[in-house]
C-alpha beads as a LAMMPS data file, in Angstrom:
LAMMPS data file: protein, C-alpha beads

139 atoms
138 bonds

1 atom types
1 bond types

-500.0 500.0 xlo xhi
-500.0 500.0 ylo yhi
-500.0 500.0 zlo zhi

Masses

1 110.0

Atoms # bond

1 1 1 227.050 201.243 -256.322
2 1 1 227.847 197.576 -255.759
3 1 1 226.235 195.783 -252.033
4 1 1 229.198 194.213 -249.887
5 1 1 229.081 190.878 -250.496
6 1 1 227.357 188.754 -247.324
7 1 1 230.193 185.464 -248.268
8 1 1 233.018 188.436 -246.961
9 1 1 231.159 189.501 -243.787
10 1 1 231.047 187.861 -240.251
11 1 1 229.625 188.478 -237.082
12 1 1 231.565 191.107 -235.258
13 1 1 232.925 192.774 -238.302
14 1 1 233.256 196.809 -237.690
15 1 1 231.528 197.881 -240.860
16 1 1 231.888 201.714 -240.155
17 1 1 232.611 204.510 -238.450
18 1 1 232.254 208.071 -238.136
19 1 1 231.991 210.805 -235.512
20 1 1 229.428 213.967 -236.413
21 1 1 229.906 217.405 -235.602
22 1 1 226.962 219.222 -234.167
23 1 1 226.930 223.011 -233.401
24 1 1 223.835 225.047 -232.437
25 1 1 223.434 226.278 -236.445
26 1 1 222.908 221.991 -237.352
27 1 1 219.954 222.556 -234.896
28 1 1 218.492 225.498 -236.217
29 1 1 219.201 224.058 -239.760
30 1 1 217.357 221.058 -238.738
31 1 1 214.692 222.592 -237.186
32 1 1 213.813 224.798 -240.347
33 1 1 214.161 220.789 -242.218
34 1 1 211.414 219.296 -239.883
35 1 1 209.637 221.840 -238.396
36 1 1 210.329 221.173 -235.119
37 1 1 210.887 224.623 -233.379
38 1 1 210.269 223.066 -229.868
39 1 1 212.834 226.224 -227.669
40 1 1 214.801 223.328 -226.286
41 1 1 216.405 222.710 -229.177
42 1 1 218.052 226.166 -229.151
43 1 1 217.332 228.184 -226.274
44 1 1 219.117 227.465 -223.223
45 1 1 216.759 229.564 -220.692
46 1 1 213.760 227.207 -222.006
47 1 1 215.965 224.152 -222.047
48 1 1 217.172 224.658 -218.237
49 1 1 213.617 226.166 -217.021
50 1 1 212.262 222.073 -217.752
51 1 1 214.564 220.526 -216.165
52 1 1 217.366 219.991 -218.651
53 1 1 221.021 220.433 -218.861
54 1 1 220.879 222.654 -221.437
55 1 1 220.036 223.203 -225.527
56 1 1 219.390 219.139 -227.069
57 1 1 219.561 217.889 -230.439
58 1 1 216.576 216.737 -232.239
59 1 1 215.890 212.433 -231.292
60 1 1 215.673 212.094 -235.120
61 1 1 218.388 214.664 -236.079
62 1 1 220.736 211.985 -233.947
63 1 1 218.852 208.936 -235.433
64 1 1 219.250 209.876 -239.056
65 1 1 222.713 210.801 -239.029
66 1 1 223.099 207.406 -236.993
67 1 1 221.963 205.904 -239.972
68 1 1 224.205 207.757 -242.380
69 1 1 227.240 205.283 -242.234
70 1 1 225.413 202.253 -242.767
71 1 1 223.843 203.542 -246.059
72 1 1 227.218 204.640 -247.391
73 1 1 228.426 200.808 -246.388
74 1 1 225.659 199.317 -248.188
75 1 1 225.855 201.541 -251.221
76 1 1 222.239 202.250 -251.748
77 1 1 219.499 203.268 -249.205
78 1 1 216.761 201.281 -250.446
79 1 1 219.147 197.920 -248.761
80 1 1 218.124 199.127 -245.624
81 1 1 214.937 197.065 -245.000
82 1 1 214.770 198.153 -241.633
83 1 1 215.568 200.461 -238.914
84 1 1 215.024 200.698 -235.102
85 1 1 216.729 202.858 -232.207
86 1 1 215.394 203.392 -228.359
87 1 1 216.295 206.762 -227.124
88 1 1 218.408 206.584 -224.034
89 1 1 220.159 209.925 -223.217
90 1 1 219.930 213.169 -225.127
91 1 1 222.599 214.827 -226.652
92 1 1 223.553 218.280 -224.817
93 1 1 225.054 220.835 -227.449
94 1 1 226.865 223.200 -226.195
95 1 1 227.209 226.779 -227.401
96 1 1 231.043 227.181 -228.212
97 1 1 232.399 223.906 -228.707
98 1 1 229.048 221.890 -229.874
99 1 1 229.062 218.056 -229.371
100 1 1 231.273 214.832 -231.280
101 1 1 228.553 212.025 -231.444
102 1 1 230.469 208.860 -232.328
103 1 1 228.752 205.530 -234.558
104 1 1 230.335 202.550 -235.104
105 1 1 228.408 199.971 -236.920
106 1 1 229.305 196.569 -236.080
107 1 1 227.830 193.000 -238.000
108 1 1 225.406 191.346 -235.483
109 1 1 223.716 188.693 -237.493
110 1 1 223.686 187.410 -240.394
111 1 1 220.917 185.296 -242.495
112 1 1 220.620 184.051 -246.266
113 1 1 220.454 187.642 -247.565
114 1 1 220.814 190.075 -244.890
115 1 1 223.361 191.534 -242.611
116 1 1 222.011 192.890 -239.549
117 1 1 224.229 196.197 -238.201
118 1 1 224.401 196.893 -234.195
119 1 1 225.244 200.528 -233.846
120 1 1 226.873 202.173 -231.053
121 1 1 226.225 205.892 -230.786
122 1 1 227.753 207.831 -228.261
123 1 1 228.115 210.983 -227.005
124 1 1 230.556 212.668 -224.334
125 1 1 231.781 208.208 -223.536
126 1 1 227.576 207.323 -223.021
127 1 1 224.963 205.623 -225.310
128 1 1 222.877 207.925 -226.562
129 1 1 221.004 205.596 -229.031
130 1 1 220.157 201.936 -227.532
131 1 1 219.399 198.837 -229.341
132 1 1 219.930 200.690 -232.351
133 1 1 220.042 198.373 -235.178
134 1 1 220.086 197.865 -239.016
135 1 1 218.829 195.506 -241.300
136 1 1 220.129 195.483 -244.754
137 1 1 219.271 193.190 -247.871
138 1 1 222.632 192.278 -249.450
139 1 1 221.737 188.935 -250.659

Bonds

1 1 1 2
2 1 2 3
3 1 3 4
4 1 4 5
5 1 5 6
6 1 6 7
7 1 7 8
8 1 8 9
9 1 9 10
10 1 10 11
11 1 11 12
12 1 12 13
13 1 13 14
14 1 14 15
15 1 15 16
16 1 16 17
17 1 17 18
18 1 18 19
19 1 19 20
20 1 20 21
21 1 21 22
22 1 22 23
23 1 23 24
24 1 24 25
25 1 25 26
26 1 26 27
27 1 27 28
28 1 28 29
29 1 29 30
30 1 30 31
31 1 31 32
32 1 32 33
33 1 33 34
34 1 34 35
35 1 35 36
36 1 36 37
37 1 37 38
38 1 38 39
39 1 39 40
40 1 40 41
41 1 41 42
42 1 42 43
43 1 43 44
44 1 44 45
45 1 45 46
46 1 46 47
47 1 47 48
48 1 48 49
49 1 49 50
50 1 50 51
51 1 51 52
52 1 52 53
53 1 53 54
54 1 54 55
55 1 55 56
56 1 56 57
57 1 57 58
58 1 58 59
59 1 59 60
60 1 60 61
61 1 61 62
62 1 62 63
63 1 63 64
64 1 64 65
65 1 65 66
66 1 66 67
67 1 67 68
68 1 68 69
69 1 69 70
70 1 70 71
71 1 71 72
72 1 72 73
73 1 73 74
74 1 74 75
75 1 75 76
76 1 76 77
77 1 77 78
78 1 78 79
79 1 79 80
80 1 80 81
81 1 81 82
82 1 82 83
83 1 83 84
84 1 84 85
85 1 85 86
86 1 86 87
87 1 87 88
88 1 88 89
89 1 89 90
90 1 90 91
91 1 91 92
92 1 92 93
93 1 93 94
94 1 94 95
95 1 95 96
96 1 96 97
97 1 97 98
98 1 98 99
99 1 99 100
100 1 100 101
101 1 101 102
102 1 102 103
103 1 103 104
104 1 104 105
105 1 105 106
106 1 106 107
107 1 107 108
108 1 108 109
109 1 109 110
110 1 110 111
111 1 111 112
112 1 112 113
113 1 113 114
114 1 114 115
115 1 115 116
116 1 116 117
117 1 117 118
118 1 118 119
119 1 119 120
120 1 120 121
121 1 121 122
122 1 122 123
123 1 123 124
124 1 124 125
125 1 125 126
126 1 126 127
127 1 127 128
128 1 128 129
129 1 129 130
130 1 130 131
131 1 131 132
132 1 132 133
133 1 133 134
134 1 134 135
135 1 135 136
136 1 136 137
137 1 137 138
138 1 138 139
């Protein structure tokens, strides 16, 4: 698949977006992907008895799905040279009606030959991923 070309881009450009649909099964799914059985992740008695507002989806479940639009954008996942998020609020998932998390991927630099992508990722109107960023090799 063909790289957008870095002549048509500019700084601010929305580049992509998409909103992802978890439900308690894309936890357990995940969980059996990466191993990561911690109870929080679906058991709402263990999630509440540590002080949380309920069942959370995994950091990197939300991190590599966060991801997911860019690579489509850029056509081939080896363009993405690198990747970086800070984890600032967890993302509750409810039992019946889940949780929407939201990315939009917006152009915040550009050099020679690559684009660097600022993504917003939110969940119920807060950031859930901060300084989450993008670097892709177009050039």
């Amino acid at each position: 698949m063909s790289a957008p070309r870095l002549d048509s881009l500019s700084v601010g450009d929305v580049v992509a977006e998409r909103e992802f649909a978890l439900t308690r099964d894309s936890l357990v799914r995940y969980a059996g992907a990466s191993g990561d059985f911690n109870p929080i992740h679906y058991r709402d008695d263990v999630a509440l008895s540590v002080g949380l507002p309920g069942v959370l989806a995994h950091g990197m479940l939300t991190m590599g799905f966060a991801v997911q639009p860019i690579v489509e954008w850029a056509g081939d996942p080896a363009r993405i040279v690198d990747y970086q998020v800070k984890f600032t609020r967890p993302v509750v998932v409810d039992p019946e009606t889940g949780a929407a998390v939201t990315v939009t991927a917006k152009v915040g630099a550009l050099t020679d030959t690559t684009a660097r992508v600022d993504l917003t990722v939110t969940f119920d109107g807060a950031t859930v991923l901060g300084k989450a960023q993008a670097v892709v090799k177009l050039g």
